[in-house]
Backbone as ProteinMPNN parsed JSONL, in Angstrom:
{"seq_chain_A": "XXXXXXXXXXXXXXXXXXXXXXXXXXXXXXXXXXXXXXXXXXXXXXXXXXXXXXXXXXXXXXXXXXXXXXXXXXXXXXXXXXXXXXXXXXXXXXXXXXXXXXXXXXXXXXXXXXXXXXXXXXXXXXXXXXXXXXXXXXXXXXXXXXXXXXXXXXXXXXXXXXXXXXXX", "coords_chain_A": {"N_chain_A": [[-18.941, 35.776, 52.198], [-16.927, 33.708, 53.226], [-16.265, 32.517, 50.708], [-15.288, 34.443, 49.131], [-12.871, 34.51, 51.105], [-11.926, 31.532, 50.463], [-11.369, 32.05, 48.061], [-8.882, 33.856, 47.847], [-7.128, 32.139, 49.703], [-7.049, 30.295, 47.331], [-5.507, 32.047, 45.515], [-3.183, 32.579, 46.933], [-2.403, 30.491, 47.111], [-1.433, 29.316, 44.733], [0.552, 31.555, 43.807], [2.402, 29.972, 45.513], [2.884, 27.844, 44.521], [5.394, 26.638, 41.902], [5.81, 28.097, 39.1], [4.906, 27.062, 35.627], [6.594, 27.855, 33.69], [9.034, 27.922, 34.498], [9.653, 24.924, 33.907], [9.74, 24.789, 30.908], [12.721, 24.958, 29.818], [13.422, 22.505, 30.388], [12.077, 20.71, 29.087], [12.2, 21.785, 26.28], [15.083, 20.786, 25.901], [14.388, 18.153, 26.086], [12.565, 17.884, 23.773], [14.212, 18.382, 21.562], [15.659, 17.305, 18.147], [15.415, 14.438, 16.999], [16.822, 11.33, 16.896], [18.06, 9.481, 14.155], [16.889, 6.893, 13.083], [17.791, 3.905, 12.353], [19.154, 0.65, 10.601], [21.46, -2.208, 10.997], [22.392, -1.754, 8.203], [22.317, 0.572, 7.69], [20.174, 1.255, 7.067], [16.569, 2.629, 6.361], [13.897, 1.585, 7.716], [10.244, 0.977, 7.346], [6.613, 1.138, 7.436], [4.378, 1.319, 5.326], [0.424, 1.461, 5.045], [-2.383, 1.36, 2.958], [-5.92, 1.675, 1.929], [-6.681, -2.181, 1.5], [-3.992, -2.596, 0.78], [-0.461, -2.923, 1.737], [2.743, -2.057, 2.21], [6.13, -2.494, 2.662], [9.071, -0.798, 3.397], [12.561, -0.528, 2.204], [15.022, 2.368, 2.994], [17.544, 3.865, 1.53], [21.047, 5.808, 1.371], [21.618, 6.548, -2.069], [21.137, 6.618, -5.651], [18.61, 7.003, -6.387], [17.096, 5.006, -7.557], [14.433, 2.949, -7.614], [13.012, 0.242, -6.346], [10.53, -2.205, -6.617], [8.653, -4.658, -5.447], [10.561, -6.327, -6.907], [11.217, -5.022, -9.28], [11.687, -2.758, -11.768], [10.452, 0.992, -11.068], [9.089, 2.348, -13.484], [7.919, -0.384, -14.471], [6.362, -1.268, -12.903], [4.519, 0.255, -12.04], [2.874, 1.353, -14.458], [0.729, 3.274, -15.267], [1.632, 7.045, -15.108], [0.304, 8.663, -13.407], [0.402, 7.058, -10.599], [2.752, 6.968, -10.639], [3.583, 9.59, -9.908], [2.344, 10.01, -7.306], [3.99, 8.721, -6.001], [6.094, 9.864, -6.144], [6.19, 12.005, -4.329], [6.626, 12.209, -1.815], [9.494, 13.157, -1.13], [9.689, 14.751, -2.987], [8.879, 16.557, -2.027], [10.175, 16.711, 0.084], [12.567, 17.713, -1.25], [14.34, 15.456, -2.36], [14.586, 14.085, -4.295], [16.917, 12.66, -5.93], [18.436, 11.152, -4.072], [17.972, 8.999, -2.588], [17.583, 5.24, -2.615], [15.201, 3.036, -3.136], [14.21, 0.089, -2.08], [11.185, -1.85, -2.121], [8.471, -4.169, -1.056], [5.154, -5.071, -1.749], [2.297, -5.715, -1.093], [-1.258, -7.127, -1.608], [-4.347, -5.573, -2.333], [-5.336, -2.981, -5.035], [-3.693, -1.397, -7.735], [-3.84, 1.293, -7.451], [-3.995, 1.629, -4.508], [-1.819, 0.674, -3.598], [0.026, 1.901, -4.859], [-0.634, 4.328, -3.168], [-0.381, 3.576, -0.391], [2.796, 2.772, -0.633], [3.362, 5.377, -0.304], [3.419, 6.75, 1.792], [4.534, 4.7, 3.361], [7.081, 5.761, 2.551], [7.416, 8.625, 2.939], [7.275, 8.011, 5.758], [9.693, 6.665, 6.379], [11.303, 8.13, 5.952], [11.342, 10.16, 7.425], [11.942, 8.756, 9.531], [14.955, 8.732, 8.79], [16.141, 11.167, 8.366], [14.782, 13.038, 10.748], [14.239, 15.564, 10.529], [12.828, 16.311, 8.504], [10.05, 15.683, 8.97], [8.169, 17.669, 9.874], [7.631, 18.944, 7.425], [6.903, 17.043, 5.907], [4.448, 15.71, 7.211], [2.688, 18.625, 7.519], [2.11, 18.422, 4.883], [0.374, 16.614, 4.729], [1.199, 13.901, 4.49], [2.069, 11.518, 6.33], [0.137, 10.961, 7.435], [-1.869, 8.315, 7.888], [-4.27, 7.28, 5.626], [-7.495, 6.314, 6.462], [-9.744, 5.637, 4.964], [-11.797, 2.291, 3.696], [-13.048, 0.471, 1.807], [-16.473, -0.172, 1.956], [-18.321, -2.87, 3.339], [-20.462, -5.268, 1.951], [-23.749, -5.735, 2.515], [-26.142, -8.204, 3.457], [-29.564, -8.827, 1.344], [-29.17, -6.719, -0.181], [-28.114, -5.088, -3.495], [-25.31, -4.083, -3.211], [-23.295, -2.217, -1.309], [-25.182, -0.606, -0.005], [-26.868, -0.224, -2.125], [-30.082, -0.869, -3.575], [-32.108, -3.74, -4.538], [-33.684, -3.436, -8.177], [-36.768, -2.547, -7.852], [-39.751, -4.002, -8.969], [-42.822, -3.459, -9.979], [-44.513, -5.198, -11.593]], "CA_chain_A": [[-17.68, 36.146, 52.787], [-16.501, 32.845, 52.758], [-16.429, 32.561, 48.904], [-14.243, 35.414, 49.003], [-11.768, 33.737, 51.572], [-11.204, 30.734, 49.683], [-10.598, 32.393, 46.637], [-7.599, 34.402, 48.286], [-6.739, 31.412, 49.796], [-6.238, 29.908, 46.654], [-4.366, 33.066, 44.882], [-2.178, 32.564, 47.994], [-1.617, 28.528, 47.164], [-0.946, 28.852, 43.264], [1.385, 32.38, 43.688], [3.75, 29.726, 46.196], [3.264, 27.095, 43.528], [6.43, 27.139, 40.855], [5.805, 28.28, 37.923], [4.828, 26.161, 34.69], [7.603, 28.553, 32.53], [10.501, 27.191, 34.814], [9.599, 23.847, 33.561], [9.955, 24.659, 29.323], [13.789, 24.982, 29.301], [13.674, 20.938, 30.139], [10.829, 20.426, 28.113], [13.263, 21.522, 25.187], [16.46, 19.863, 26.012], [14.411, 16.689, 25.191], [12.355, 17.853, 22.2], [15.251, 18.294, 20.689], [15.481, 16.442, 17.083], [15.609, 12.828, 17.45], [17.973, 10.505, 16.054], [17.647, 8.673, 13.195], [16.342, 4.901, 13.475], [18.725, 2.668, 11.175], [19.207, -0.962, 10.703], [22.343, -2.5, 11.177], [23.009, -1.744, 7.242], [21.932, 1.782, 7.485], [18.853, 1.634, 6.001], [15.357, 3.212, 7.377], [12.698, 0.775, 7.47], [8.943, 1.539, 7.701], [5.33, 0.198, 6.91], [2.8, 1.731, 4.696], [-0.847, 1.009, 4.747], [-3.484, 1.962, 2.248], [-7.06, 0.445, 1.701], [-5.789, -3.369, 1.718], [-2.907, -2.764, 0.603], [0.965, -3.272, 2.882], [4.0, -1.574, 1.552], [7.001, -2.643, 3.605], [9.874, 0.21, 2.718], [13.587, 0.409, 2.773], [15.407, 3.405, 2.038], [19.114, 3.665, 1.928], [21.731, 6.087, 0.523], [22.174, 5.834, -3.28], [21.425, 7.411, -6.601], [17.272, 7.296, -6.642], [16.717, 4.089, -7.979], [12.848, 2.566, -7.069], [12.418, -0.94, -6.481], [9.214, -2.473, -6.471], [8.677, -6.022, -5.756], [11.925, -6.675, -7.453], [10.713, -4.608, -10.644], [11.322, -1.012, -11.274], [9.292, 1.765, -10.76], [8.087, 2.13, -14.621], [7.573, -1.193, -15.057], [5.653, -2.08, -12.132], [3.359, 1.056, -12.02], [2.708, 2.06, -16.047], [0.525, 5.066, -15.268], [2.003, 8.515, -14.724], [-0.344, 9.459, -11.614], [1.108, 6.568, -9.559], [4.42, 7.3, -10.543], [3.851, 10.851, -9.33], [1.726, 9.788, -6.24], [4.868, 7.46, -5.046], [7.812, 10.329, -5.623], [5.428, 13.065, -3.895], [6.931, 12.596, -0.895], [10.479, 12.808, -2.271], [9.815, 16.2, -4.286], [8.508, 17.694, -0.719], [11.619, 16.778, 0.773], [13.769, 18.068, -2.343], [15.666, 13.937, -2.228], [14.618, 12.896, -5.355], [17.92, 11.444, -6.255], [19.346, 10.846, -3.07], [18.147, 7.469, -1.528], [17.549, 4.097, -3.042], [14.204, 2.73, -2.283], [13.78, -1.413, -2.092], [10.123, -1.886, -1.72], [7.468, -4.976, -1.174], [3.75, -4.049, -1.315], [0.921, -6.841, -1.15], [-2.36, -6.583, -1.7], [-5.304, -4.116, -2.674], [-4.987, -2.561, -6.097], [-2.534, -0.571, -7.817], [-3.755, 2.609, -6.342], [-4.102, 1.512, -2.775], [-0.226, 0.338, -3.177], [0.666, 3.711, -4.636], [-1.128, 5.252, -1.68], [0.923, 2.769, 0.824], [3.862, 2.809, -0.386], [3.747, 7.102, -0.584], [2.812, 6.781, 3.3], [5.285, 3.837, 3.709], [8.31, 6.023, 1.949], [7.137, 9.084, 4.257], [7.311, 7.504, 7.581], [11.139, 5.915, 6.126], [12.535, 9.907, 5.019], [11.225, 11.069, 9.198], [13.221, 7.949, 10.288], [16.593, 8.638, 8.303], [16.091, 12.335, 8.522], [13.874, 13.261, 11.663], [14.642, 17.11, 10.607], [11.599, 16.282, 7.453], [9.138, 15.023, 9.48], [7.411, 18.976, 9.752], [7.313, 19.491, 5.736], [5.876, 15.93, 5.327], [3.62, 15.949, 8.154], [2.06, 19.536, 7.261], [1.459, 17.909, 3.317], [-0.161, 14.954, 5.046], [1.381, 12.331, 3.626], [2.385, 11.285, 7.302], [-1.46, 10.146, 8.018], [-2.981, 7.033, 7.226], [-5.676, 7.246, 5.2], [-8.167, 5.035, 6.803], [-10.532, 5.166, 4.232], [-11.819, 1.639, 3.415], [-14.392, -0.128, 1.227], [-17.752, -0.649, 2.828], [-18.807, -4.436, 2.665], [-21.774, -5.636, 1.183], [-24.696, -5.793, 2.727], [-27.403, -9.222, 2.624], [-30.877, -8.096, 0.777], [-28.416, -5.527, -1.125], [-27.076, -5.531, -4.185], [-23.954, -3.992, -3.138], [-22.975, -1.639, 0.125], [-26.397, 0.168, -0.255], [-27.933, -0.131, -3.427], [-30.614, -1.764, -3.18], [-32.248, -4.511, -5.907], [-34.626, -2.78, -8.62], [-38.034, -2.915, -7.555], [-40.458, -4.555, -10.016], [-44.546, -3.235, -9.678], [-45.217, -6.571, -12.406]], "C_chain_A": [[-16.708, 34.984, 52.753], [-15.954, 32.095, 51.907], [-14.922, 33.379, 48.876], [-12.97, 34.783, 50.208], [-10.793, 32.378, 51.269], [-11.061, 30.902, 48.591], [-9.309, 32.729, 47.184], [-6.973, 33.677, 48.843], [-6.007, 30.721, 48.485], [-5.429, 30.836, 45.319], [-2.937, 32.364, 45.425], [-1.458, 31.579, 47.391], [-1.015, 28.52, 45.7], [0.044, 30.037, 42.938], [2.453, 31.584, 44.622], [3.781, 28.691, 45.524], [4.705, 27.388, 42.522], [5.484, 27.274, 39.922], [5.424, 27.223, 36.492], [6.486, 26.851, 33.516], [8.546, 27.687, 33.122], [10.581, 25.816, 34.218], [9.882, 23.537, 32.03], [11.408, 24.159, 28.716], [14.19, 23.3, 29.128], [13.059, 20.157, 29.314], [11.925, 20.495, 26.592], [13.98, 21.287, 24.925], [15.42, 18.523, 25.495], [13.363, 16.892, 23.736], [13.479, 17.79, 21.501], [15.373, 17.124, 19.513], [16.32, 15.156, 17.142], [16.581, 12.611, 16.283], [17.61, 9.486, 15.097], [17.407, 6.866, 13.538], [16.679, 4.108, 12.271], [19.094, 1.353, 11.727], [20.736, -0.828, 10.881], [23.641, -1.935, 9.585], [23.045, -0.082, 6.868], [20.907, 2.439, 6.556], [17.784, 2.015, 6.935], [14.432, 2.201, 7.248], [11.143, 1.143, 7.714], [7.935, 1.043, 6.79], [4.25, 1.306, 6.403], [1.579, 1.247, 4.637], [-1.71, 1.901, 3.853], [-4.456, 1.265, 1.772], [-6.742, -1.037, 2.287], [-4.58, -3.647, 1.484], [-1.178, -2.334, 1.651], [1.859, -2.856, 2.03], [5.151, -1.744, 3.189], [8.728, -2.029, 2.594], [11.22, 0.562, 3.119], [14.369, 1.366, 2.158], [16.865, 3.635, 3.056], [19.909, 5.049, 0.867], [21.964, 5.762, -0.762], [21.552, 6.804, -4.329], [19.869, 7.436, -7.565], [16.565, 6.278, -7.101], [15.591, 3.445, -7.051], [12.597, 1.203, -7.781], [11.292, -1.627, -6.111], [8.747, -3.988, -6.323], [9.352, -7.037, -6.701], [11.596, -6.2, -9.135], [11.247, -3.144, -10.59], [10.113, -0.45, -11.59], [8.175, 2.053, -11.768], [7.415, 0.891, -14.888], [6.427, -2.108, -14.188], [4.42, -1.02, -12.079], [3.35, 2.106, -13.683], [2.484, 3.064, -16.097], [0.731, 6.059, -14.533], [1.427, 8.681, -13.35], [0.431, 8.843, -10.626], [2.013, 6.638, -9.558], [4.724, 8.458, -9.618], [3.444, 10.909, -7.89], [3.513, 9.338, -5.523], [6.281, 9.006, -5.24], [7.246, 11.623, -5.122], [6.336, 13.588, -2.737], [8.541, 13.427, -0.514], [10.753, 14.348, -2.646], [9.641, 17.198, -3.004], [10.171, 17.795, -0.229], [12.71, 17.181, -0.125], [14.801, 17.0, -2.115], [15.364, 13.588, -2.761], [15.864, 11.698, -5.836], [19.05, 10.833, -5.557], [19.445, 9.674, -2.22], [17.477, 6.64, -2.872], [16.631, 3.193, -2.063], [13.925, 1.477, -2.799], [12.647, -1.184, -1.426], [9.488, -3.542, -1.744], [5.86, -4.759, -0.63], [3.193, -5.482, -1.649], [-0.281, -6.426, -0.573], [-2.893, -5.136, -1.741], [-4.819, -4.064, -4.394], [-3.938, -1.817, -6.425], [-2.753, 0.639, -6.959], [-3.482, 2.799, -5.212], [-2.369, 1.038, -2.635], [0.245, 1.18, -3.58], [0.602, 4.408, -3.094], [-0.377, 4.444, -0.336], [2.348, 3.19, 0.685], [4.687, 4.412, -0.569], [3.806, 7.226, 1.204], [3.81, 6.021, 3.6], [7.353, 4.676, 3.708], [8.453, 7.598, 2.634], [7.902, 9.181, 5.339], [9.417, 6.959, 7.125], [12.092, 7.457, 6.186], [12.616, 10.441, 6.792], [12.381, 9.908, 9.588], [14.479, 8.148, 10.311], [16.361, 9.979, 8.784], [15.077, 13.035, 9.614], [13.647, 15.059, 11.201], [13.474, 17.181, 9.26], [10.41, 16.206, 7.898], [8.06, 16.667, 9.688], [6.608, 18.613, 8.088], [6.663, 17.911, 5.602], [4.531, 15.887, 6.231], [2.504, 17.263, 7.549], [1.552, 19.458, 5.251], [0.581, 16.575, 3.597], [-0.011, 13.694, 4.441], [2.339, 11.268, 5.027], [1.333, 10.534, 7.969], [-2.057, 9.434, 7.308], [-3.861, 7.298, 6.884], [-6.642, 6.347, 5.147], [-9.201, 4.52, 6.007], [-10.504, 3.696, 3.683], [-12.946, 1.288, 2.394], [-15.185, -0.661, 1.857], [-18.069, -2.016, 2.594], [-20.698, -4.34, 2.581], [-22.75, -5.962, 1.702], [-25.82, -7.431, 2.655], [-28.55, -8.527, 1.986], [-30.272, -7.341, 0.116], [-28.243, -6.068, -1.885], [-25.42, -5.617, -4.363], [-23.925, -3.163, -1.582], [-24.195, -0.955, 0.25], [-27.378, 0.396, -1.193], [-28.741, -1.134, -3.277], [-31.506, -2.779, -4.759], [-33.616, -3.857, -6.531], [-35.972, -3.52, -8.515], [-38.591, -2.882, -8.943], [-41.89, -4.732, -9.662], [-45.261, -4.751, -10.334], [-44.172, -7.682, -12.318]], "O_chain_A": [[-15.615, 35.233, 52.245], [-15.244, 31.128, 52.182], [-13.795, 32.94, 48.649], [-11.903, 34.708, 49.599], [-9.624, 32.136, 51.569], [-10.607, 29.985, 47.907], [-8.469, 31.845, 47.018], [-5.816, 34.097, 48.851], [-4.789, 30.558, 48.42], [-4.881, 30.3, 44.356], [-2.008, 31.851, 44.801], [-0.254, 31.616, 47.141], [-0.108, 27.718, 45.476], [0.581, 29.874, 41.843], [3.505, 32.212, 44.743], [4.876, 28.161, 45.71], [5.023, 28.576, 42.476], [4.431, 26.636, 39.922], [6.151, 26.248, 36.682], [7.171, 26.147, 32.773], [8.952, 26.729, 32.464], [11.741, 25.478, 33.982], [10.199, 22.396, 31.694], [11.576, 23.42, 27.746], [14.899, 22.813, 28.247], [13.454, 19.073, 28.883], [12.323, 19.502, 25.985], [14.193, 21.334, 23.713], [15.766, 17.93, 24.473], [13.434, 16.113, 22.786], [13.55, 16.857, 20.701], [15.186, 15.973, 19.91], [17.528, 14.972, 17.289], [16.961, 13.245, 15.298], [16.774, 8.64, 15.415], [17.94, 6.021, 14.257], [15.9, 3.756, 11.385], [19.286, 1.024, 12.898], [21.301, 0.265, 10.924], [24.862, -1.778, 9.594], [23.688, 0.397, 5.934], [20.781, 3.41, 5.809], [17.919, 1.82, 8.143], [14.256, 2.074, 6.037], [11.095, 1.88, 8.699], [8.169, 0.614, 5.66], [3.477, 1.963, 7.1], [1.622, 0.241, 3.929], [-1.72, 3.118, 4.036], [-4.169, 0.231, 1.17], [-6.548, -1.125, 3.499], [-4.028, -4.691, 1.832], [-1.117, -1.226, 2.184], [1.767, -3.358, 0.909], [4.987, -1.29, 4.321], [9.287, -2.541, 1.623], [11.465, 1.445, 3.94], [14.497, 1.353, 0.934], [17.183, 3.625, 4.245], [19.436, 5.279, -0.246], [22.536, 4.681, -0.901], [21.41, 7.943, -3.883], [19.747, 7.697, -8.761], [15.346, 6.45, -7.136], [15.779, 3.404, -5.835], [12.241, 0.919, -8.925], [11.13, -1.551, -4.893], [8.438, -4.485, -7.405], [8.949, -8.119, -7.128], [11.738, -6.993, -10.067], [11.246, -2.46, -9.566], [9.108, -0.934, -12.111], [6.967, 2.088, -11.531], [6.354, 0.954, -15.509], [5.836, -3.137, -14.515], [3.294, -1.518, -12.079], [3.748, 3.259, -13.851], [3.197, 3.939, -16.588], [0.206, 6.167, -13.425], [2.102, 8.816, -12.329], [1.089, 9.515, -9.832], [2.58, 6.413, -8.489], [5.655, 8.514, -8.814], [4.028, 11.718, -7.168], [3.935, 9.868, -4.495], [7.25, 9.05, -4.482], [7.915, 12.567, -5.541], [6.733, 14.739, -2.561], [8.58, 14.259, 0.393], [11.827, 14.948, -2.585], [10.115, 18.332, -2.934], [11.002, 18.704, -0.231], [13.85, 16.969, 0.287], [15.939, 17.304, -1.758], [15.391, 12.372, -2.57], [15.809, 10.482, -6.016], [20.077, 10.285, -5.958], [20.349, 9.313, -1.467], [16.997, 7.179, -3.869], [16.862, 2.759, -0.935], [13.411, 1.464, -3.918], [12.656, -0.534, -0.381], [10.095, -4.254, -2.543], [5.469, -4.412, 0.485], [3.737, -6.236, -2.456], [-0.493, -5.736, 0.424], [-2.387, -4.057, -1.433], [-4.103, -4.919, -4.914], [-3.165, -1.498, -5.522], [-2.062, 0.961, -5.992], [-2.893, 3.777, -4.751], [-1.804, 1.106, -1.543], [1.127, 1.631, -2.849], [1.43, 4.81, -2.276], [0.112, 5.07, 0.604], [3.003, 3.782, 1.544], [5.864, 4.678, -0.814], [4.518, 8.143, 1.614], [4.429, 6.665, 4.448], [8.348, 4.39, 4.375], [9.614, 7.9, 2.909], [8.762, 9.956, 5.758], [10.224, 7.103, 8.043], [13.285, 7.643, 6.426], [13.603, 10.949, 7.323], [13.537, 10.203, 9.895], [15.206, 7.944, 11.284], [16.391, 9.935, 10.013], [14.393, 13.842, 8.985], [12.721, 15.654, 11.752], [13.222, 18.354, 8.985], [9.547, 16.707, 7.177], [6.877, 16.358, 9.542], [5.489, 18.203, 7.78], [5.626, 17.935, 4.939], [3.493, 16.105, 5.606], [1.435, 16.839, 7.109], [0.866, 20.255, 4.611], [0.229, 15.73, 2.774], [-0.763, 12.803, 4.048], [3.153, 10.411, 4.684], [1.504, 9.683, 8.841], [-2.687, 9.712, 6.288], [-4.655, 7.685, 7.742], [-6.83, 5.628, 4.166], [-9.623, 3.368, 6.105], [-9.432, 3.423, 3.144], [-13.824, 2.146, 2.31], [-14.857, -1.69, 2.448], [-18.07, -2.315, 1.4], [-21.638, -3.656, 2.986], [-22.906, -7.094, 1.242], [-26.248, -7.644, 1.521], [-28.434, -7.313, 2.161], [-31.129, -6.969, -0.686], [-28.118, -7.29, -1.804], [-24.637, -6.347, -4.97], [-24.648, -3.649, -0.713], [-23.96, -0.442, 1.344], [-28.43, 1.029, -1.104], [-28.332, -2.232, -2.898], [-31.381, -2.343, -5.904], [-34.581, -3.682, -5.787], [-36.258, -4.651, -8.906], [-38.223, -2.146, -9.858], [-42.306, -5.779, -9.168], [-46.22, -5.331, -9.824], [-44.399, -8.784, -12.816]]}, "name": "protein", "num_of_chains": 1, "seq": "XXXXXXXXXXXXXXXXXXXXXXXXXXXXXXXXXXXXXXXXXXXXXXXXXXXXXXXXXXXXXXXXXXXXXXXXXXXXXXXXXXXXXXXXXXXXXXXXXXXXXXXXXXXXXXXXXXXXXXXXXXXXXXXXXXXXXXXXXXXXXXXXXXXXXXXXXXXXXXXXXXXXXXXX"}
C-alpha cells in the first residue's frame, strides 16, 4: 500500500514539475549556426592530424589554387589518389574553385599528410562556412583517424612477428 502511495506521490511531483518541451525553443535560439572563426586577414585556420603526420591549413577566398609547403599541389603530391584524397573534401562541399589553400604538413609519409591535410582542410571549410559542417561530418572526413603504427616489440622481429624458429 505504501508502494502505491509513493508512486502517486511522485506522478503528483513530476505533473507540477515544468515541462522539458518549454525548455527547446531556447535550446534553439542558441543552436543556431555559428559564426565563422577568421583571422584578422580572413582566413580559416585549422590543424590536421594523420598517423605522424601535422598539416597546419589556411584557407582563404580565391580561385582554388593548393599550396603545399610552398610547392603546388602536382608537384608536391605526384600520385593521382593523393591528389584526389586532399580535394575530397572540397568536391563534398561543391568549393572546388572557390578558396585558396596555403598549407604546411610535417612529418609521416606522403599518405599520412594526404590524410592530414584532407582532415586539416575539413575542419578549415566548418570554420569559414559552419553551414558544411553536416555534409562533411556525415562523409567522415571530420574524424581523426587515430589509427597508428604499432611499435616494435623486444624478442620480435617486428610488432608481432616473431623470429623464424630453427629445429637445427
Amino acid at each position: 500500500m505504501s508502494d502505491t502511495h509513493s508512486l502517486e506521490d511522485l506522478k503528483d511531483a513530476m505533473e507540477g514539475t515544468p515541462s522539458t518541451t518549454a525548455t527547446t525553443p531556447a535550446a534553439e535560439e542558441t543552436a543556431a549556426p555559428a559564426e565563422p572563426k577568421l583571422d584578422k586577414f580572413g582566413r580559416a585556420y585549422a590543424t590536421g592530424r594523420r598517423k605522424d603526420a601535422i598539416a597546419r591549413v589556411w584557407l582563404k577566398p580565391g580561385s582554388g589554387k593548393i599550396m603545399i609547403n610552398g610547392k603546388e599541389l602536382d608537384r608536391y603530391f605526384a600520385r593521382p589518389v593523393l591528389r584526389m584524397i586532399l580535394r575530397q573534401p572540397l568536391e563534398t562541399a561543391q568549393r572546388e574553385d572557390q578558396f585558396d589553400i596555403t598549407c604546411t604538413v610535417v612529418g609521416g609519409g606522403l599518405s599520412g599528410q594526404a590524410g592530414a591535410l584532407r582532415h586539416g582542410i575539413s575542419r578549415a571549410l566548418t570554420y569559414y562556412e559552419p553551414a558544411l559542417r553536416p555534409a562533411l561530418k556525415a562523409e567522415g572526413f571530420l574524424t581523426r583517424d587515430s589509427r597508428v603504427v604499432e611499435r616494435k616489440k623486444y624478442g620480435k622481429r617486428k610488432a608481432r612477428r616473431s623470429f623464424q624458429f630453427s629445429k637445427r
